[in-house]
C-alpha positions in Angstrom: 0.0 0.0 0.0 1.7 3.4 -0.9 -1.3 5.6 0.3 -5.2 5.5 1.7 -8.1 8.1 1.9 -10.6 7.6 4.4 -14.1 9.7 3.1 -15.7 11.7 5.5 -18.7 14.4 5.8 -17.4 16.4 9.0 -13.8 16.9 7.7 -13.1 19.1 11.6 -15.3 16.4 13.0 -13.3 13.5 11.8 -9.7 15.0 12.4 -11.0 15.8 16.2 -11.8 12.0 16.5 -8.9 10.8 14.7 -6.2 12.9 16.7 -8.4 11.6 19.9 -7.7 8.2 19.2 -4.4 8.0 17.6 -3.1 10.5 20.2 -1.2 12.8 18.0 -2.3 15.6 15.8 -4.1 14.8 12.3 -3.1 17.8 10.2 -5.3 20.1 7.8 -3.8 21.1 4.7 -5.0 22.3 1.7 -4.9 19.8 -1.5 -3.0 20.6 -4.5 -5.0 17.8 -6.6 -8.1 20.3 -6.3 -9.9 19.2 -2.6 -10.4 21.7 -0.9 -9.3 20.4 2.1 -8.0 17.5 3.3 -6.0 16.2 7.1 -3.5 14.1 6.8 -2.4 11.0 9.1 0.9 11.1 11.2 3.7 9.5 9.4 7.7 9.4 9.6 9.3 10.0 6.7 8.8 7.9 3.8 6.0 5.8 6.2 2.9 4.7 4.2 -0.2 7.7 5.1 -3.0 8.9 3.9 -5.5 11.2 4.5 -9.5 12.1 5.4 -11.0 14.0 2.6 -14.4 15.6 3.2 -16.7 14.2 0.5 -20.6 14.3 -0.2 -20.6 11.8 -3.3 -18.8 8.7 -1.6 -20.6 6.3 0.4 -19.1 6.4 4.3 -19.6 2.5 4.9 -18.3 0.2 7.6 -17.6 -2.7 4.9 -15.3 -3.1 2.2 -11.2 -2.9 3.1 -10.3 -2.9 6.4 -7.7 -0.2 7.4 -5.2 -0.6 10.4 -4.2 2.1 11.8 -1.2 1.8 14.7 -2.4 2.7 18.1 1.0 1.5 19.5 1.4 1.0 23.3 -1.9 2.6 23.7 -4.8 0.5 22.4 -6.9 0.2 25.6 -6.7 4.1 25.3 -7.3 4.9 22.1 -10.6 2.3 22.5 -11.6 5.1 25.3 -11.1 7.9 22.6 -13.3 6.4 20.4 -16.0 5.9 22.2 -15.6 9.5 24.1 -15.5 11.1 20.4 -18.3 9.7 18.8 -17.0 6.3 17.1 -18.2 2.5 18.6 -16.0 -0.3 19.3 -17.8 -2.9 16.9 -14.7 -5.9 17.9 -13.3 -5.5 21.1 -9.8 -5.9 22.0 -8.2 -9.3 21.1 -5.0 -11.1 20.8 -3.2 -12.1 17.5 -0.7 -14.0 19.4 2.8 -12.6 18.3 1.1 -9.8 15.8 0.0 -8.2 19.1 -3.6 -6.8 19.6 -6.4 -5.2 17.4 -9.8 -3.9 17.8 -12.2 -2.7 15.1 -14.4 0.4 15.6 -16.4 2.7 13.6 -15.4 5.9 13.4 -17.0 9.7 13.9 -18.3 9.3 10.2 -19.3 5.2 10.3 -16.1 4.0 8.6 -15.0 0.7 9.5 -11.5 1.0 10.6 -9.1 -1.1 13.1 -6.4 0.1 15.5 -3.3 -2.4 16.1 -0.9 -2.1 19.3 2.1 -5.1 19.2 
């Protein structure tokens, strides 16, 4: 994967919950592609990303691909931010043996989207 857009209606909404949960700022910037506006995901350099992008055509839907975003040392907390800014745990916290942990939620905007902690 070189790069993922999760679609959203709230755009301020969904960076709120997102930097909530992943416990680090989720940036605005402006597009040069011609969105308006879009907030990108933390990410070292060269890391794979992506970004929300506010949207009114897509469909916002909890099936389809399954993202993971890395909720590293912190899962039981980020769980708490989810459900504190609007999302629902849908899977609860379970063990992949040596893969570590992951729980599925939806978020602010209904997307589908699990957080993984080693």
């Amino acid at each position: 994967m070189v790069w993922f857009d999760i679609p959203v209606r709230d755009l301020e909404r969904a960076v709120r919950f997102y930097s909530a949960v992943l416990g680090t700022p989720v940036e605005m910037v402006q597009a040069a592609f011609g969105t308006p506006n879009v907030a990108l995901f933390p990410h070292p350099d060269g890391a794979v990303t992506g970004s929300l992008v506010a949207t009114t055509d897509a469909n916002v839907a909890e099936g389809g691909p399954l993202i993971y975003l890395s909720a590293q040392g912190r899962l039981d907390e980020a769980l708490a931010a989810a459900q504190m800014n609007g999302g629902k745990v849908v899977h609860a916290k379970q063990s992949f043996g040596a893969a570590g942990w992951r729980a599925i939620i939806l978020d602010s905007e209904g997307n589908r989207v699990a957080l993984h902690s080693s």
